[in-house]
C-alpha positions as CSV (number, residue, x, y, z in Angstrom):
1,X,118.8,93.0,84.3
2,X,120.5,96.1,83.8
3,X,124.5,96.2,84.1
4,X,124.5,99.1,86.7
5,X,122.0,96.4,88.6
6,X,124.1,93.2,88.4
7,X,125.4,92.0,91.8
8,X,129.1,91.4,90.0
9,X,129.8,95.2,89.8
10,X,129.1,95.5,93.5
11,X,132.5,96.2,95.9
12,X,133.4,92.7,98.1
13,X,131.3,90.1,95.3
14,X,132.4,86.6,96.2
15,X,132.0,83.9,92.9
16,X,129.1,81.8,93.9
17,X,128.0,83.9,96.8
18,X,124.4,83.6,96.4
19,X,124.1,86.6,99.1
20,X,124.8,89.0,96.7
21,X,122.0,88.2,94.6
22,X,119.5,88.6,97.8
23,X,117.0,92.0,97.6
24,X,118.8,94.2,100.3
25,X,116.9,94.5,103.7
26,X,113.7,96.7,103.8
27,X,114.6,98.6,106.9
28,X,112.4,99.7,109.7
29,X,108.4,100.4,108.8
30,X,106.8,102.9,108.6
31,X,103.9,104.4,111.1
32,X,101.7,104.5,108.3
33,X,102.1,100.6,107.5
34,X,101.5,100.0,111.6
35,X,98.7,101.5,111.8
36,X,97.3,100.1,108.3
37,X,98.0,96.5,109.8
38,X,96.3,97.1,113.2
39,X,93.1,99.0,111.3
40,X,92.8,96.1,108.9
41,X,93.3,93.3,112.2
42,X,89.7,95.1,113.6
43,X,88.1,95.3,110.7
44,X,88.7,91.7,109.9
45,X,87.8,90.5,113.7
46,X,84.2,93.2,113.4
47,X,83.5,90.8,110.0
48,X,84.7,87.3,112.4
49,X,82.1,88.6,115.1
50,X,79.7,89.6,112.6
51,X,79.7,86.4,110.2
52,X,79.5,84.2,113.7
53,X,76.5,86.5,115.1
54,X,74.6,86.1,111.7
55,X,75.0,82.1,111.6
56,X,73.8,82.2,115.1
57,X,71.1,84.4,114.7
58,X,69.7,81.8,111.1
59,X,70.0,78.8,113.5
60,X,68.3,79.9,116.0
């Protein structure tokens, strides 16, 4: 870890405040990563749907 990185040079560090050594929050998401979560729910529900119809279809 570089010294510019180190949660000691930070402004307000408590000694053994493990808080300072947490990743900062991410922040709001983007509209790119929603809609990359909702295409990849239907695709993965179409290849549920298919996989049951295809079992069904071999026992019958």
């Amino acid at each position: 870890m570089s010294n510019a990185c180190d949660p000691r040079n930070r402004p307000g560090f408590v000694q053994g405040d493990l808080a300072a050594y947490l990743h900062e929050p991410a922040g709001v998401t983007e509209a790119a990563d929603d809609l990359r979560l909702v295409l990849l729910a239907v695709f993965s529900t179409m290849l549920i749907v298919a996989a049951v119809f295809g079992v069904v279809l071999v026992a019958a």
